[in-house]
PyMOL Python script that loads the backbone (N, CA, C, O; Angstrom):
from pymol import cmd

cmd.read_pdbstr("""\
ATOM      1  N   UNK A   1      -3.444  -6.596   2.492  1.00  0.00           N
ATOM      2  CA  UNK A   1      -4.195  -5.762   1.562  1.00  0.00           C
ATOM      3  C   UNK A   1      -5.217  -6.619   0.826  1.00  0.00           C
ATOM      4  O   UNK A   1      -5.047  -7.738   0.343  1.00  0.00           O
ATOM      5  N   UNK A   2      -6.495  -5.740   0.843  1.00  0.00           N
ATOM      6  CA  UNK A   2      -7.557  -6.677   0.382  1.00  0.00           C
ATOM      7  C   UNK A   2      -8.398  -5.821  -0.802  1.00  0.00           C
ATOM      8  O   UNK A   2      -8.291  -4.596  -0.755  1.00  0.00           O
ATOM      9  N   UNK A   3      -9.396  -6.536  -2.071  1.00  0.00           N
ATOM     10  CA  UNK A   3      -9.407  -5.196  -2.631  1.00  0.00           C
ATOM     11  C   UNK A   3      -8.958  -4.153  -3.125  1.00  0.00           C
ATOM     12  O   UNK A   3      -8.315  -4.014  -4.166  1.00  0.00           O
ATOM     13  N   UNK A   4      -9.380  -3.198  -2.184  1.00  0.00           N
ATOM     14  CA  UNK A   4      -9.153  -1.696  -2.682  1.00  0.00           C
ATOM     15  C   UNK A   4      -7.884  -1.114  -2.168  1.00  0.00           C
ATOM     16  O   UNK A   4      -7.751  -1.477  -0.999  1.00  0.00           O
ATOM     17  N   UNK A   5      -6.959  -0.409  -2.531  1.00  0.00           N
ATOM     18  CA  UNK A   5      -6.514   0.474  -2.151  1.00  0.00           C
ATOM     19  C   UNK A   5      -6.600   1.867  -2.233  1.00  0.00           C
ATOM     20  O   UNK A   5      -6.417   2.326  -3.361  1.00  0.00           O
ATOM     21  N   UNK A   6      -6.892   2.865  -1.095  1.00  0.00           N
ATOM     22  CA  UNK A   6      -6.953   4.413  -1.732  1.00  0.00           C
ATOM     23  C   UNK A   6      -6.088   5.698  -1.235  1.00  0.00           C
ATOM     24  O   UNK A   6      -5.826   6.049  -0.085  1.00  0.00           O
ATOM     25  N   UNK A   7      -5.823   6.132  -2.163  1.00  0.00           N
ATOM     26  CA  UNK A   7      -3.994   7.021  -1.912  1.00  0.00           C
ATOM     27  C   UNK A   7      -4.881   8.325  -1.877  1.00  0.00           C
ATOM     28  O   UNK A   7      -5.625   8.564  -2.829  1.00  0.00           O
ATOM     29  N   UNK A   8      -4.813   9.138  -0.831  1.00  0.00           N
ATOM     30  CA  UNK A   8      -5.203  10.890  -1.062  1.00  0.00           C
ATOM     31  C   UNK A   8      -3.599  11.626  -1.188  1.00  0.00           C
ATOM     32  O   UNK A   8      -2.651  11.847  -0.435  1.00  0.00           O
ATOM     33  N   UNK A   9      -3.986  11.862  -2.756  1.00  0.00           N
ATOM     34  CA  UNK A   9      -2.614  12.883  -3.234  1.00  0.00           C
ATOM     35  C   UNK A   9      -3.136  14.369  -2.767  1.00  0.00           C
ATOM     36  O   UNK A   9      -2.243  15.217  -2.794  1.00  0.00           O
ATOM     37  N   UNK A  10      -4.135  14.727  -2.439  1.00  0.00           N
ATOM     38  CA  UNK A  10      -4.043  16.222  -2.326  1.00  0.00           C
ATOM     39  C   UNK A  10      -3.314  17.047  -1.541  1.00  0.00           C
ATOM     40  O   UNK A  10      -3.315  16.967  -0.312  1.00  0.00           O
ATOM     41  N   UNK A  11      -2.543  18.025  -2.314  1.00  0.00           N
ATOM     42  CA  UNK A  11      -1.678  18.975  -2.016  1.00  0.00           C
ATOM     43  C   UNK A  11      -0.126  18.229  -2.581  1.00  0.00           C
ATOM     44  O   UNK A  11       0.820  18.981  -2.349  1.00  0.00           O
ATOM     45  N   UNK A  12       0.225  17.077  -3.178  1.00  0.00           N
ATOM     46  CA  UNK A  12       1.005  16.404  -3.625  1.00  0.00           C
ATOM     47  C   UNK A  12       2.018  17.232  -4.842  1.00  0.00           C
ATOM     48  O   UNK A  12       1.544  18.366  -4.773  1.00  0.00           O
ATOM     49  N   UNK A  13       2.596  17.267  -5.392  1.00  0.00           N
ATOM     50  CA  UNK A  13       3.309  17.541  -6.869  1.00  0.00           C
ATOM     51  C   UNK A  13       3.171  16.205  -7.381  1.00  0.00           C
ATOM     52  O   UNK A  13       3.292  15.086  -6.883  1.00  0.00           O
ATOM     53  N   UNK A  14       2.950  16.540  -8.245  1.00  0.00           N
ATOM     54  CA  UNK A  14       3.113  15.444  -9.391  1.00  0.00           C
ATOM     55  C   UNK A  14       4.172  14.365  -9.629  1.00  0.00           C
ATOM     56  O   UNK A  14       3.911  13.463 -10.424  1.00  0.00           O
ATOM     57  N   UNK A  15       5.224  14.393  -9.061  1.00  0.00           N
ATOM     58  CA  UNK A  15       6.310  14.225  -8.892  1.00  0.00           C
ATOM     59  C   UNK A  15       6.296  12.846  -7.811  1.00  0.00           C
ATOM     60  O   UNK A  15       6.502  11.641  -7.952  1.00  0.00           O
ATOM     61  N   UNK A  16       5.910  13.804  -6.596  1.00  0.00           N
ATOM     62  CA  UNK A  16       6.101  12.830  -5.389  1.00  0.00           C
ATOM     63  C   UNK A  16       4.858  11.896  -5.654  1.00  0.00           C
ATOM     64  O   UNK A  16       4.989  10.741  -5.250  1.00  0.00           O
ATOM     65  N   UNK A  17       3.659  12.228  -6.280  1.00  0.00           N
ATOM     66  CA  UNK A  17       2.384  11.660  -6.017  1.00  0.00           C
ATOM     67  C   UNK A  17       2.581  10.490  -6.950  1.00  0.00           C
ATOM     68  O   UNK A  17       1.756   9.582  -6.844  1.00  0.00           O
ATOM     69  N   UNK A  18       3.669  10.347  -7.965  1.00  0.00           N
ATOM     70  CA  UNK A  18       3.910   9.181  -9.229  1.00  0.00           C
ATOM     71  C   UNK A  18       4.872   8.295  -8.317  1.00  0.00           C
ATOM     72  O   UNK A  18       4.857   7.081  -8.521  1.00  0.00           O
ATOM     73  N   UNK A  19       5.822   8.879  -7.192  1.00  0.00           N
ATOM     74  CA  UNK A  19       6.277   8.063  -6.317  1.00  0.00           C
ATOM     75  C   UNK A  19       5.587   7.022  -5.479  1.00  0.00           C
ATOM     76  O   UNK A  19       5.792   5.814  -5.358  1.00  0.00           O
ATOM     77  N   UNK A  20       4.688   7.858  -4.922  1.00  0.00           N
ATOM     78  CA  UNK A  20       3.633   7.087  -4.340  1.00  0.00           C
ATOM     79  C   UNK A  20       2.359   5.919  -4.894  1.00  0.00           C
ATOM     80  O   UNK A  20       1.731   4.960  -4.444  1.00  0.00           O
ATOM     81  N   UNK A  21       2.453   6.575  -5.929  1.00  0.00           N
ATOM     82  CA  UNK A  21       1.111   5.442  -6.631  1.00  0.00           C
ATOM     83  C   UNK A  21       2.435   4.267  -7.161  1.00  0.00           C
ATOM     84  O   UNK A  21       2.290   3.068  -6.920  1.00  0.00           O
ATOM     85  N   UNK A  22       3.355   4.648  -7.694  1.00  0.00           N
ATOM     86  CA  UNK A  22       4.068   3.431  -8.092  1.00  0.00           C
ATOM     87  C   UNK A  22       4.442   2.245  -6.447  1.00  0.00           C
ATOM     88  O   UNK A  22       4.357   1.017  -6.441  1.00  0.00           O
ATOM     89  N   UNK A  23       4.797   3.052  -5.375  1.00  0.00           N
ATOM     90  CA  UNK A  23       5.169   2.417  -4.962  1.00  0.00           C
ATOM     91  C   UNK A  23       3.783   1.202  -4.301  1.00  0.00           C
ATOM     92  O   UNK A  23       3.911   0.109  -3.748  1.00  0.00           O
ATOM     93  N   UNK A  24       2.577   1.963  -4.652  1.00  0.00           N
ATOM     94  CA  UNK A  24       1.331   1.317  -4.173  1.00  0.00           C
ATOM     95  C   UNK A  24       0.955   0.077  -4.729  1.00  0.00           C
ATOM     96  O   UNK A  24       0.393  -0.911  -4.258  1.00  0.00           O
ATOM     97  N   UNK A  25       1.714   0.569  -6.642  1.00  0.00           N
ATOM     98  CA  UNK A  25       1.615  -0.556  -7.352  1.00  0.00           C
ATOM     99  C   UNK A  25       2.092  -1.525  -6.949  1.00  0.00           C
ATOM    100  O   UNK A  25       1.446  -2.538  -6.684  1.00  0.00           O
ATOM    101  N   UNK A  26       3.505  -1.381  -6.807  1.00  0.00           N
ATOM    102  CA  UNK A  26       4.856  -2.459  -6.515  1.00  0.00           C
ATOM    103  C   UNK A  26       4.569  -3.609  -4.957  1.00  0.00           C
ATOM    104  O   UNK A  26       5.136  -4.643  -4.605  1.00  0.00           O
ATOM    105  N   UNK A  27       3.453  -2.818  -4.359  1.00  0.00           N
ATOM    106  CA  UNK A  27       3.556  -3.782  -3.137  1.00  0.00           C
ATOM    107  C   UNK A  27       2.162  -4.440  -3.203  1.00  0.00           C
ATOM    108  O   UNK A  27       1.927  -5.341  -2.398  1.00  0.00           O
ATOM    109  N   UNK A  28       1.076  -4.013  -4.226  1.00  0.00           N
ATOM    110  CA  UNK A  28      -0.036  -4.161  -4.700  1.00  0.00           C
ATOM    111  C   UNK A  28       0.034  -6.019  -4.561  1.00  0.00           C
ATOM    112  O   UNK A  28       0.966  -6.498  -5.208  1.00  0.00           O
ATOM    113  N   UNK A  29      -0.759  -6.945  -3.872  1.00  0.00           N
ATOM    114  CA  UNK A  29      -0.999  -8.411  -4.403  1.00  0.00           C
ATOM    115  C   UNK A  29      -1.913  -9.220  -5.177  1.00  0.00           C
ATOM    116  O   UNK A  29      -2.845  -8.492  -5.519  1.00  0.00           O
ATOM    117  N   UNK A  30      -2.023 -10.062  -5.483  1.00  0.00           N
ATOM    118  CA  UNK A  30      -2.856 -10.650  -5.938  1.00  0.00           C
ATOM    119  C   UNK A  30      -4.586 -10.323  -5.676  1.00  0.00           C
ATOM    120  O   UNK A  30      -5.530 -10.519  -6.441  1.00  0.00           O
ATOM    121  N   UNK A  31      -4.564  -9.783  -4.361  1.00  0.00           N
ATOM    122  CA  UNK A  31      -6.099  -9.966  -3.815  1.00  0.00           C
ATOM    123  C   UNK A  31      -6.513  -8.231  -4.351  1.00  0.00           C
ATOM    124  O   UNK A  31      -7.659  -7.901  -4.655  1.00  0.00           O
ATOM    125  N   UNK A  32      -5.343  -7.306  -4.374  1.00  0.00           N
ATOM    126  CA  UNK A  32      -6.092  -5.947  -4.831  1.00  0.00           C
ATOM    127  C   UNK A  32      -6.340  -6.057  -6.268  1.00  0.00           C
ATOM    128  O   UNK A  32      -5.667  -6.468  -7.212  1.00  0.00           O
ATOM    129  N   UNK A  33      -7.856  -5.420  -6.109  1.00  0.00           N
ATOM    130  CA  UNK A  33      -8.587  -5.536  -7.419  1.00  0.00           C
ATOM    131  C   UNK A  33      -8.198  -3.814  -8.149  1.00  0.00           C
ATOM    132  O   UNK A  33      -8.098  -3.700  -9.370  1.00  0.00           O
ATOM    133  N   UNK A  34      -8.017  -2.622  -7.233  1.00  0.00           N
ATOM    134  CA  UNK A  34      -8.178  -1.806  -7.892  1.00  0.00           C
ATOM    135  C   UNK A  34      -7.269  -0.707  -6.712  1.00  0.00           C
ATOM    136  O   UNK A  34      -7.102  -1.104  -5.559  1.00  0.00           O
ATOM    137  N   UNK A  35      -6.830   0.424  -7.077  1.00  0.00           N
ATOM    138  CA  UNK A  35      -6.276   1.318  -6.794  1.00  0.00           C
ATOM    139  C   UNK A  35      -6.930   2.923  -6.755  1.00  0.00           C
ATOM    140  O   UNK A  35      -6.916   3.524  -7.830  1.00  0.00           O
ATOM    141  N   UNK A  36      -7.356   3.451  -5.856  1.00  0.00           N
ATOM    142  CA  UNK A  36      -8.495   4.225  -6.249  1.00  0.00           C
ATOM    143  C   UNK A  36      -7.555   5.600  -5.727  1.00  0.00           C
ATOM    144  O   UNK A  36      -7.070   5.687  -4.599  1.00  0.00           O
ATOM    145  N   UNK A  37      -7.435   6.497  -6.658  1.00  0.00           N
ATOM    146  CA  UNK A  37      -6.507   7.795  -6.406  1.00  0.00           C
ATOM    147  C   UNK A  37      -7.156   9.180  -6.182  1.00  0.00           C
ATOM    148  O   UNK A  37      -7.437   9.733  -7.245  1.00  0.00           O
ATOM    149  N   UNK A  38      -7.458   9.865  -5.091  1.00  0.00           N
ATOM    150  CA  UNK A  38      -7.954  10.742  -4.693  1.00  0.00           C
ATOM    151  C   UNK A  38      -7.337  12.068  -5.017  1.00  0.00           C
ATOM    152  O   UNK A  38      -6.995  12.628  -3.975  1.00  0.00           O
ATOM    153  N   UNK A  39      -7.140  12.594  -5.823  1.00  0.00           N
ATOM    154  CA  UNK A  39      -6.495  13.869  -6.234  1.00  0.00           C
ATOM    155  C   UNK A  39      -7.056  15.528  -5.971  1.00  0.00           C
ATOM    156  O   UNK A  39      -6.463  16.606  -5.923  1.00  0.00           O
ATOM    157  N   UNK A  40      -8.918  15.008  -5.790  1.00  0.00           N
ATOM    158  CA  UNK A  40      -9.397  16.147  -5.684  1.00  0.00           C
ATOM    159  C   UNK A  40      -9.807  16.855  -7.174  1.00  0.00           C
ATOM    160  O   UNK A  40      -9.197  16.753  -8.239  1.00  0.00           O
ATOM    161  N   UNK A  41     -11.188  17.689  -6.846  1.00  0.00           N
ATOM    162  CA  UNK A  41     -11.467  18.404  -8.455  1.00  0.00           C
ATOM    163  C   UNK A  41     -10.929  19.539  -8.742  1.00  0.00           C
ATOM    164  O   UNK A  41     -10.464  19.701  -9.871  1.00  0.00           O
ATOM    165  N   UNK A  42     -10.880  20.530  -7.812  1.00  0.00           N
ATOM    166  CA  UNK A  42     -10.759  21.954  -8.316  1.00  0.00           C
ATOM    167  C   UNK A  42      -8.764  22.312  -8.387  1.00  0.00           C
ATOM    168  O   UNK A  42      -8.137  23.083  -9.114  1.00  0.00           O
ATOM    169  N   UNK A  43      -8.449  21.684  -7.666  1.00  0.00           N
ATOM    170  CA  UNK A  43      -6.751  21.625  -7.897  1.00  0.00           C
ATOM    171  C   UNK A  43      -5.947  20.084  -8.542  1.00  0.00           C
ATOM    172  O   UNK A  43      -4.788  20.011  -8.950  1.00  0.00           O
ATOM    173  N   UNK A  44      -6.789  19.150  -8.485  1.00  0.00           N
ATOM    174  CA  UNK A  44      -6.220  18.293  -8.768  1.00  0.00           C
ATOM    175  C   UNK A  44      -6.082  17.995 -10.416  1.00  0.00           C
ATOM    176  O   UNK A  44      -5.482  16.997 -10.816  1.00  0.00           O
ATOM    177  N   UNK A  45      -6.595  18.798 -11.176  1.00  0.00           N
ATOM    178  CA  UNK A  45      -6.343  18.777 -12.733  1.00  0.00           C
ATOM    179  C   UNK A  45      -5.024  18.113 -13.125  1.00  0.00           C
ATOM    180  O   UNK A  45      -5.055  17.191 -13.940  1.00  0.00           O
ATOM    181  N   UNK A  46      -4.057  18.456 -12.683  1.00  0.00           N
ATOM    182  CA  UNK A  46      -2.755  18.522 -13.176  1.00  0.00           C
ATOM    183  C   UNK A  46      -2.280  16.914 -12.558  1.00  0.00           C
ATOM    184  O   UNK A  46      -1.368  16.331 -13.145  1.00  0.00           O
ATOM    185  N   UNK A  47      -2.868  16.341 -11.506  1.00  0.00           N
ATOM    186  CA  UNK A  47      -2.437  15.293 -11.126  1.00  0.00           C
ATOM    187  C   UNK A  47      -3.214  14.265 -11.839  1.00  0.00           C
ATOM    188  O   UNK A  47      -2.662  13.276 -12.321  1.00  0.00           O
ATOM    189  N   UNK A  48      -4.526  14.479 -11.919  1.00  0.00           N
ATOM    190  CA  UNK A  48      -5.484  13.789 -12.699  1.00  0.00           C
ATOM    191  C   UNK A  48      -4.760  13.706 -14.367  1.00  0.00           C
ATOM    192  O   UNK A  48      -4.685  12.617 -14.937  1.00  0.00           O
ATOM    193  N   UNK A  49      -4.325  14.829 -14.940  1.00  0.00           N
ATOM    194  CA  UNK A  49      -3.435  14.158 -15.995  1.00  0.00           C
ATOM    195  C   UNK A  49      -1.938  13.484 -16.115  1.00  0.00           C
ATOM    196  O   UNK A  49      -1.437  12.578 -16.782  1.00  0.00           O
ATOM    197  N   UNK A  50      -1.599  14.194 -15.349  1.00  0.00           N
ATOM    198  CA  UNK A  50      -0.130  12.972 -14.953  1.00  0.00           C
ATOM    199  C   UNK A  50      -0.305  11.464 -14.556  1.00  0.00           C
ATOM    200  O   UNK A  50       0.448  10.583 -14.971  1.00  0.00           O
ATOM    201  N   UNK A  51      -1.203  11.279 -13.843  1.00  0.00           N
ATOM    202  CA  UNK A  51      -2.060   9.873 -14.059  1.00  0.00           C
ATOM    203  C   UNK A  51      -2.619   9.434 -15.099  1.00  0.00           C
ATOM    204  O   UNK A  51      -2.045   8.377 -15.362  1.00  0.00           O
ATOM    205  N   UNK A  52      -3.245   9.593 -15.691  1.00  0.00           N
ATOM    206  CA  UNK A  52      -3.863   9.199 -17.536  1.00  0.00           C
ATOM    207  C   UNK A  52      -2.586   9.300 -18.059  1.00  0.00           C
ATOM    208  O   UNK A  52      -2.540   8.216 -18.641  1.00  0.00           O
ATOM    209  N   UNK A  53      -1.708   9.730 -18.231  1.00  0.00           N
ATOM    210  CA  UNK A  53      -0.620   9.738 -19.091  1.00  0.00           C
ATOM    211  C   UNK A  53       0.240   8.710 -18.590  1.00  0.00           C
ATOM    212  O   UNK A  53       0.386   7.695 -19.271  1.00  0.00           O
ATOM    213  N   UNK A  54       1.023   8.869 -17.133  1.00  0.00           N
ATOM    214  CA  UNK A  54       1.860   8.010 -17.168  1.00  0.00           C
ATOM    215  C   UNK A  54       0.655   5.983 -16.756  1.00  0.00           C
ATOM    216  O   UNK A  54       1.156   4.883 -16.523  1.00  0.00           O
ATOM    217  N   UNK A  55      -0.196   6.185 -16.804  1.00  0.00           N
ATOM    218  CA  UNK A  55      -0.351   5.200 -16.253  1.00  0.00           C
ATOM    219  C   UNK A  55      -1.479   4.177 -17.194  1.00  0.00           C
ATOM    220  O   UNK A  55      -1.840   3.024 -16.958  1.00  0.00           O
ATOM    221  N   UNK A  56      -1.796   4.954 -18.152  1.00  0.00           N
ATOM    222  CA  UNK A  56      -2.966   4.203 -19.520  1.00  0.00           C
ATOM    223  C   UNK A  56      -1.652   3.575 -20.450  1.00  0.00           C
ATOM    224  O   UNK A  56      -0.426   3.592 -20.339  1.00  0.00           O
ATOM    225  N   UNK A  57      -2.646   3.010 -21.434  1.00  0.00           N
ATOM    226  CA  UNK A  57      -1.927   2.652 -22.632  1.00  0.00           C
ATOM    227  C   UNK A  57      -0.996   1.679 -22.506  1.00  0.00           C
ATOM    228  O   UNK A  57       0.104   1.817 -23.041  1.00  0.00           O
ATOM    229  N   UNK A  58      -1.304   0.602 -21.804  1.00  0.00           N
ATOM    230  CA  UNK A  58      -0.493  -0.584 -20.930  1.00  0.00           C
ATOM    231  C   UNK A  58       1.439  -0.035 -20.521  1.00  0.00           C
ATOM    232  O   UNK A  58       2.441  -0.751 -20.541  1.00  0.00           O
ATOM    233  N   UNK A  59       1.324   1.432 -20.197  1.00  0.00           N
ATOM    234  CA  UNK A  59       2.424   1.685 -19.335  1.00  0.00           C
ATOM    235  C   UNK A  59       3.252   0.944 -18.588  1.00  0.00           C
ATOM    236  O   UNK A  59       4.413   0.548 -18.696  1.00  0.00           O
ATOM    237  N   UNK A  60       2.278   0.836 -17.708  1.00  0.00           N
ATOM    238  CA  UNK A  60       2.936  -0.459 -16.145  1.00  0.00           C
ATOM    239  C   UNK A  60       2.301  -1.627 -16.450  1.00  0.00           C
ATOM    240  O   UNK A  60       1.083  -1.613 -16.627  1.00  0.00           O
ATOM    241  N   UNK A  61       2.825  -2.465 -16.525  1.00  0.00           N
ATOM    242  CA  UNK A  61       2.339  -4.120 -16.754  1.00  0.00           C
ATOM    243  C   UNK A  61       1.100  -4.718 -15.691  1.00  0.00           C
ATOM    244  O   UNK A  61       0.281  -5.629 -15.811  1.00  0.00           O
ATOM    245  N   UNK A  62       1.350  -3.896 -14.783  1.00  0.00           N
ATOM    246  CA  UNK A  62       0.159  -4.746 -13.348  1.00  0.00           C
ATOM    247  C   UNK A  62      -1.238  -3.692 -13.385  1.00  0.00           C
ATOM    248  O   UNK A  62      -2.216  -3.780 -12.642  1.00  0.00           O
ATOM    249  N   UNK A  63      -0.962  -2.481 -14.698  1.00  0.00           N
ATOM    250  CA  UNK A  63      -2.314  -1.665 -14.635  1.00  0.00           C
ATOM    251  C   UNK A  63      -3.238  -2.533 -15.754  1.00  0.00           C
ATOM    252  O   UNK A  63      -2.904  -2.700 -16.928  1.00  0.00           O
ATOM    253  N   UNK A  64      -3.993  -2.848 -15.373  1.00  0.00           N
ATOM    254  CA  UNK A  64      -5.440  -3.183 -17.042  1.00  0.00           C
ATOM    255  C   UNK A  64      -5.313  -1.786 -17.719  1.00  0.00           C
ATOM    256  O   UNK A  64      -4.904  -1.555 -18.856  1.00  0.00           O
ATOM    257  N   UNK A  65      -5.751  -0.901 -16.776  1.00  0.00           N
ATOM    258  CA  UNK A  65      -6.698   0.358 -17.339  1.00  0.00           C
ATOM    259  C   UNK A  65      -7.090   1.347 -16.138  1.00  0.00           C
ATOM    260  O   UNK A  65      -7.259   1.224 -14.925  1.00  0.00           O
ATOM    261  N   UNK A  66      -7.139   2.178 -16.884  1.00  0.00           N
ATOM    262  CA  UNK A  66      -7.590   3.995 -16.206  1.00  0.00           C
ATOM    263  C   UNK A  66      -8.797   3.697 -16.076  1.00  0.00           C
ATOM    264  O   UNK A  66      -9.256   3.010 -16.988  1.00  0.00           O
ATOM    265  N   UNK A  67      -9.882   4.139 -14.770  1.00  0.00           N
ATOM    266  CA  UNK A  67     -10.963   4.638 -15.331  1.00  0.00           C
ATOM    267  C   UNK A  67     -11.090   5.977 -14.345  1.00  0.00           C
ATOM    268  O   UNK A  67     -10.317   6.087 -13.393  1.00  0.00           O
ATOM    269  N   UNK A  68     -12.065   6.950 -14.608  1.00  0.00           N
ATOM    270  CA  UNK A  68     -12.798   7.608 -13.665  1.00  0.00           C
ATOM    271  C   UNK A  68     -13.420   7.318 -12.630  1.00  0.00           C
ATOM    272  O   UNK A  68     -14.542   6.815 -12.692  1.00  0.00           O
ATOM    273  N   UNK A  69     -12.980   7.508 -11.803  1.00  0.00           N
ATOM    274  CA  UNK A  69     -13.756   7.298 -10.109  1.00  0.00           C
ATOM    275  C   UNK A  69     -15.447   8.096 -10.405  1.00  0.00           C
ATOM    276  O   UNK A  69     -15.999   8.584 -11.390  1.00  0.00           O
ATOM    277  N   UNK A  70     -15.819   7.887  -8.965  1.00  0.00           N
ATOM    278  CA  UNK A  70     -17.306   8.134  -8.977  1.00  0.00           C
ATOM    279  C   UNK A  70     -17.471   9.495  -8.858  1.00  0.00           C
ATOM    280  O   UNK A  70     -18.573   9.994  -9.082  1.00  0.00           O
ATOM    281  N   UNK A  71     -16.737  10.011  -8.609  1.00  0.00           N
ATOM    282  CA  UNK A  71     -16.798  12.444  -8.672  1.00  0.00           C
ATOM    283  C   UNK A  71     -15.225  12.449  -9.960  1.00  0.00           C
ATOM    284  O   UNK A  71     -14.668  11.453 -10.421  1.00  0.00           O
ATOM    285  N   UNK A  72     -14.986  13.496 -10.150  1.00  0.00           N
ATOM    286  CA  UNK A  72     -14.351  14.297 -10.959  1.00  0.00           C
ATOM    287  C   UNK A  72     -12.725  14.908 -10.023  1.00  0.00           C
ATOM    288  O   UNK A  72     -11.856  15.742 -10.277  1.00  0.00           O
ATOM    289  N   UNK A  73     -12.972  14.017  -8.978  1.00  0.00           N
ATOM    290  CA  UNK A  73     -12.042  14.343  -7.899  1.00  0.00           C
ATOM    291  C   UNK A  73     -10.985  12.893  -7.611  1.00  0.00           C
ATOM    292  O   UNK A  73     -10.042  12.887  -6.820  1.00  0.00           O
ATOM    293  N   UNK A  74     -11.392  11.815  -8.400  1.00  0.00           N
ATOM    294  CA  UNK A  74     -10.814  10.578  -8.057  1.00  0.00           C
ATOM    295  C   UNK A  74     -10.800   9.817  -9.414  1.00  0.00           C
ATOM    296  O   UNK A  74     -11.646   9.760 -10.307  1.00  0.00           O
ATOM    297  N   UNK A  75      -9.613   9.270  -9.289  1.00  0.00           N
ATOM    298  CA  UNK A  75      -9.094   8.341 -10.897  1.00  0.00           C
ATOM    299  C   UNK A  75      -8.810   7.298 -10.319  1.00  0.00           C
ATOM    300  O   UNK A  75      -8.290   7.523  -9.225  1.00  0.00           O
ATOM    301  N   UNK A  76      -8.973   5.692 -10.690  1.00  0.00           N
ATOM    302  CA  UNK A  76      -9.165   4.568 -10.206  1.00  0.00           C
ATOM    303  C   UNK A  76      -8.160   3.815 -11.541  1.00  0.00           C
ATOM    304  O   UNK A  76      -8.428   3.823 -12.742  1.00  0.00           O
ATOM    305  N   UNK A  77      -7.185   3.312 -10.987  1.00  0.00           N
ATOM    306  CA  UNK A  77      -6.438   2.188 -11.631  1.00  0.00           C
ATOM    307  C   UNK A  77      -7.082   0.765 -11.243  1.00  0.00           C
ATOM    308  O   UNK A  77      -7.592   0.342 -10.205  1.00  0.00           O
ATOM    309  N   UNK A  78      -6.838   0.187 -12.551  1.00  0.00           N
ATOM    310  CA  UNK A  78      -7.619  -1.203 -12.564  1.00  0.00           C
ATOM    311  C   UNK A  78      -6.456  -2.442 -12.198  1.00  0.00           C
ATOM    312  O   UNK A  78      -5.932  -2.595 -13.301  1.00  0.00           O
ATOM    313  N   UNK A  79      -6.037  -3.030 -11.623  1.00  0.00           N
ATOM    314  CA  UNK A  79      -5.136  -4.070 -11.596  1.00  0.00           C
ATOM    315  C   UNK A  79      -5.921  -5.340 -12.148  1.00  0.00           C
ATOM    316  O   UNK A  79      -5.692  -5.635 -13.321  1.00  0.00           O
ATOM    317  N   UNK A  80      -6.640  -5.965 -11.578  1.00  0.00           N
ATOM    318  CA  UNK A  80      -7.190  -7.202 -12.383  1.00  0.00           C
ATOM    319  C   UNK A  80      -8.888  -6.681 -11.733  1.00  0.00           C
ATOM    320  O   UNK A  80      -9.240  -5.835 -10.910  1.00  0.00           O
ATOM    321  N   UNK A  81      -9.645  -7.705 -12.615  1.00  0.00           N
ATOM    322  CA  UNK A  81     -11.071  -7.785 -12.678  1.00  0.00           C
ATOM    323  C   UNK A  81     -12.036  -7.884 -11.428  1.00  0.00           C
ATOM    324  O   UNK A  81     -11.509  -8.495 -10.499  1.00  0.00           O
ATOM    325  N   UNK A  82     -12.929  -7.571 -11.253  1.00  0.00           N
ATOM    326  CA  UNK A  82     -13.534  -8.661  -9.890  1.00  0.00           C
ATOM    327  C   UNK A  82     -13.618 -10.109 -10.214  1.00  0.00           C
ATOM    328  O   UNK A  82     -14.011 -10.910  -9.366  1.00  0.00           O
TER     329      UNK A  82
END
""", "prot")
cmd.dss("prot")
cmd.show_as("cartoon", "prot")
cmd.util.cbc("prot")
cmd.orient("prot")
């Protein structure tokens, strides 16, 4: 793993999709800079906040920070800097 990683949760529960990004975290190395989470805009509301919640506010130790992806359809976890 190099970089980026990117998870498409769509059609996910919230549930299984916190399974999955954690487990993305947990195997996440040194060389990934960022975690980029595809949830989708028009249904993905509900996953897009279960992400800001469980995953801001130094939650998980290996996240920096939340940001917004480049559409309204994708939320990007920060692991370390470029």
């Amino acid at each position: 793993m190099t970089g980026n990683i990117e998870i498409d949760l769509h059609g996910m529960r919230a549930e299984d999709a916190k399974k999955k990004i954690d487990q993305a975290i947990r195997a996440a190395d040194k060389s990934v800079y960022r975690i980029r989470l595809i949830h989708g805009y028009h249904r993905g509301h509900g996953l897009k906040d279960m992400i800001w919640d469980e995953y801001s506010y130094n939650r998980n130790p290996k996240v920096l920070r939340v940001e917004g992806g480049f559409n309204d359809g994708i939320t990007e976890l920060v692991l370390r800097e470029y």
